[in-house]
C-alpha positions as CSV (number, residue, x, y, z in Angstrom):
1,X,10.0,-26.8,-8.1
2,X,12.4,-23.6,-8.7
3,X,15.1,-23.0,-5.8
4,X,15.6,-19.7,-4.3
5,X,18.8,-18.5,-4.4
6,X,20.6,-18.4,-1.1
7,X,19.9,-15.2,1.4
8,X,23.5,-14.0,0.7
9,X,22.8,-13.6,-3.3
10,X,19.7,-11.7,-2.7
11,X,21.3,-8.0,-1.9
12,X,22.3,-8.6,-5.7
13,X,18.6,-8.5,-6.9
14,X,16.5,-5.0,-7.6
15,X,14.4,-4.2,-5.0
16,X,11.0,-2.3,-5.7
17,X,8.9,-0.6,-4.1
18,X,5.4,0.0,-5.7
19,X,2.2,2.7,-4.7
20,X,-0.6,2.8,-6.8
21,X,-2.5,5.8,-5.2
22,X,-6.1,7.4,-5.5
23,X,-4.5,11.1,-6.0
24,X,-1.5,12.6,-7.7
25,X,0.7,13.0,-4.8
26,X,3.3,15.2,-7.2
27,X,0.9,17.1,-9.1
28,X,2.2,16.3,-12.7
29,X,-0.6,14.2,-14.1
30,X,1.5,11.3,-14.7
31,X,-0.1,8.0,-14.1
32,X,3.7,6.6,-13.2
33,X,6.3,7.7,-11.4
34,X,9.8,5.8,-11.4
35,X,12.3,6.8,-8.5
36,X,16.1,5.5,-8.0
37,X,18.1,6.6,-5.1
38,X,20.7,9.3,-6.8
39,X,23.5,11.5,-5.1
40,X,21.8,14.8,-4.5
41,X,24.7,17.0,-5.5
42,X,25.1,14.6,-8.9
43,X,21.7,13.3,-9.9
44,X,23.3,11.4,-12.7
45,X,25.4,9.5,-10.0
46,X,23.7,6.6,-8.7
47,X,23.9,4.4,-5.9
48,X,23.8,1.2,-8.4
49,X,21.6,-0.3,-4.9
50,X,19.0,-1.9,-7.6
51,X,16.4,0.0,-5.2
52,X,13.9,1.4,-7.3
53,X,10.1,3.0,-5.8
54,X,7.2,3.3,-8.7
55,X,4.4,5.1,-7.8
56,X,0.8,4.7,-10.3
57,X,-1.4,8.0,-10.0
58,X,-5.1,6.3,-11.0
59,X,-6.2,10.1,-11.3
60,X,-4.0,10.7,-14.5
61,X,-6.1,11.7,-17.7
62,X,-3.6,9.6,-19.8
63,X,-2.3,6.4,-18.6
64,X,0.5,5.6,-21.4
65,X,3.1,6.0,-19.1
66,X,1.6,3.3,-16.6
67,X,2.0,0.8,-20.3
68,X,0.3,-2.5,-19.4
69,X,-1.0,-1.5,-16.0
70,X,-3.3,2.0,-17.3
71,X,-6.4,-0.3,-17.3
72,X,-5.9,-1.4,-13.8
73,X,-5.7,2.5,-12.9
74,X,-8.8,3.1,-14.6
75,X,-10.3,0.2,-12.5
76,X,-9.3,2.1,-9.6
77,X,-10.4,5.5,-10.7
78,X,-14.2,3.4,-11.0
79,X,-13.9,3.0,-14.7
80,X,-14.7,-0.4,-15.2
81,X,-13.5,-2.2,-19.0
82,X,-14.3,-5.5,-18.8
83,X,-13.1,-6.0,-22.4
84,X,-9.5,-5.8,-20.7
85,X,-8.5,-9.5,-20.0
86,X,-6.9,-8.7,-16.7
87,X,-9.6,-6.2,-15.2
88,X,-12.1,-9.0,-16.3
89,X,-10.3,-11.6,-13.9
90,X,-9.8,-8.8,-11.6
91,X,-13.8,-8.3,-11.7
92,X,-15.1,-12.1,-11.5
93,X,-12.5,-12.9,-8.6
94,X,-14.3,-9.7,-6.8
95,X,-17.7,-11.4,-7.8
96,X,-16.8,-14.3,-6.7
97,X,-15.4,-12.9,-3.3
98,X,-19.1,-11.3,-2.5
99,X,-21.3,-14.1,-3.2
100,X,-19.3,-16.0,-1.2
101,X,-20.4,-15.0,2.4
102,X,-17.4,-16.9,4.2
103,X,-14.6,-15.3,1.8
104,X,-17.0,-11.7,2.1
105,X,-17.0,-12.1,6.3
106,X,-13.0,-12.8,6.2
107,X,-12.4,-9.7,3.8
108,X,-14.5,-7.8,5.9
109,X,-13.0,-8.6,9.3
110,X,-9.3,-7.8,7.5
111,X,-10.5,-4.6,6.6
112,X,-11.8,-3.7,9.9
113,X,-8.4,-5.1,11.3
114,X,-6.0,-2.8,9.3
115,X,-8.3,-0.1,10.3
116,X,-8.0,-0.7,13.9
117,X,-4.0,-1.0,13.6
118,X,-4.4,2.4,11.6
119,X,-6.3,4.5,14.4
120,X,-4.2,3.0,17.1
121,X,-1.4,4.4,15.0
122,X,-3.0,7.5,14.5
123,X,-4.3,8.0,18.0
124,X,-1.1,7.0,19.5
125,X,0.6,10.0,17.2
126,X,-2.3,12.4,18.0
127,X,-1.7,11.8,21.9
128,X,2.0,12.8,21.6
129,X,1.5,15.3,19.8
130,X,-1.3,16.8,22.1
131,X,1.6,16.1,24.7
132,X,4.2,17.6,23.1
133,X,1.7,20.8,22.4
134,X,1.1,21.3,26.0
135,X,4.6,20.4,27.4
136,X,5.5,23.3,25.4
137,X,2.6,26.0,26.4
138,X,3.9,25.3,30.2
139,X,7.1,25.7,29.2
140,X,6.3,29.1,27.6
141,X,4.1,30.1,31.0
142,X,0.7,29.8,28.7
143,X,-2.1,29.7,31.3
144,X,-3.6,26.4,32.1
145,X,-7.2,27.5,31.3
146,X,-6.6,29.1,28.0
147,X,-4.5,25.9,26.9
148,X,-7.4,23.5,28.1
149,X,-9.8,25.7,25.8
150,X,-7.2,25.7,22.9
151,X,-7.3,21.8,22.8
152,X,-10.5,21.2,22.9
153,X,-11.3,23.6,20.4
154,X,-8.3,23.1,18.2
155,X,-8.7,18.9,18.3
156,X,-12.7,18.9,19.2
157,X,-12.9,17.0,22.0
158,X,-14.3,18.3,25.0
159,X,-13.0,20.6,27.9
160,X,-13.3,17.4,30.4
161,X,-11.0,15.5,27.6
162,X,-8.3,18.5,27.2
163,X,-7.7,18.3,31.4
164,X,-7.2,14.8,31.2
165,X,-4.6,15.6,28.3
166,X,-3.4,18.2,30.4
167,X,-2.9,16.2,33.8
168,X,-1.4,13.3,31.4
169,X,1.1,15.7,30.5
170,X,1.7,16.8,33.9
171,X,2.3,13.6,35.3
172,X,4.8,12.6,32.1
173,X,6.7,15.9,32.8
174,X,7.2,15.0,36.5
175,X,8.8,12.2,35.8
């Protein structure tokens, strides 16, 4: 069995970060993206960190800059090759995974999982902003009826939710 080198020696390896995402966040058409962190003023200085973030675009109408990996970005885009060795594995291992009901139920309840953690996250940020929103209408005199009506309009919730936003925020500010 292969030893890992020892915690100290592993600042000294390249780290990377990889996306592969279902849109083209920079709007180039490029199915890869290759990032380093560089001095801003100098772009040709670099911080010689070994940290490097790749991001795969599986929108891309040509993949030859993703090299070995274009297939797997067609997979993701819903083109299917099965001819492709890899995407072939890729497709019997998700086979496999359905017809199995206990592997299935597990992949299933995972999904659900990161789902939950994602709303919580996404709540939690919506509440403080809806805080933040109304800390700042009192601070700016707004009236309490109009910004009850703005929230509930604004996030589509109803009026009933917005006061209890409202008095949330009230109690937090008096604090």
């Amino acid at each position: 069995m292969r030893q890992l080198p020892p915690i100290s020696q592993l600042a000294t390896f390249p780290t990377y970060v990889i996306f592969f995402c279902q849109f083209d966040y920079y709007g180039r058409g490029w199915a890869r993206y290759r990032f380093e962190d560089r001095e801003l003023t100098d772009p040709l200085m670099t911080a010689h960190n070994g940290q490097h973030s790749v991001i795969f675009n599986a929108t891309a109408s040509d993949y030859r800059r993703a090299g070995a990996l274009g297939p797997f970005l067609d997979l993701m885009a819903g083109n299917v090759n099965n001819k492709d060795k890899f995407i072939a594995q890729i497709q019997a291992e998700i086979k496999s995974i359905k017809m199995n009901q206990e592997r299935w139920l597990e992949n299933m309840l995972y999904e659900l999982k990161m789902q939950e953690r994602f709303d919580a996250v996404e709540d939690s940020e919506r509440n403080r902003t809806i805080l933040k929103l109304i800390t700042r209408a009192q601070q700016r005199g707004a009236d309490h009826t109009a910004v009850i009506a703005d929230l509930a309009d604004f996030y589509d919730i109803s009026k009933a939710e917005a006061q209890r936003y409202y008095d949330q925020a009230q109690l937090t500010n008096s604090h």
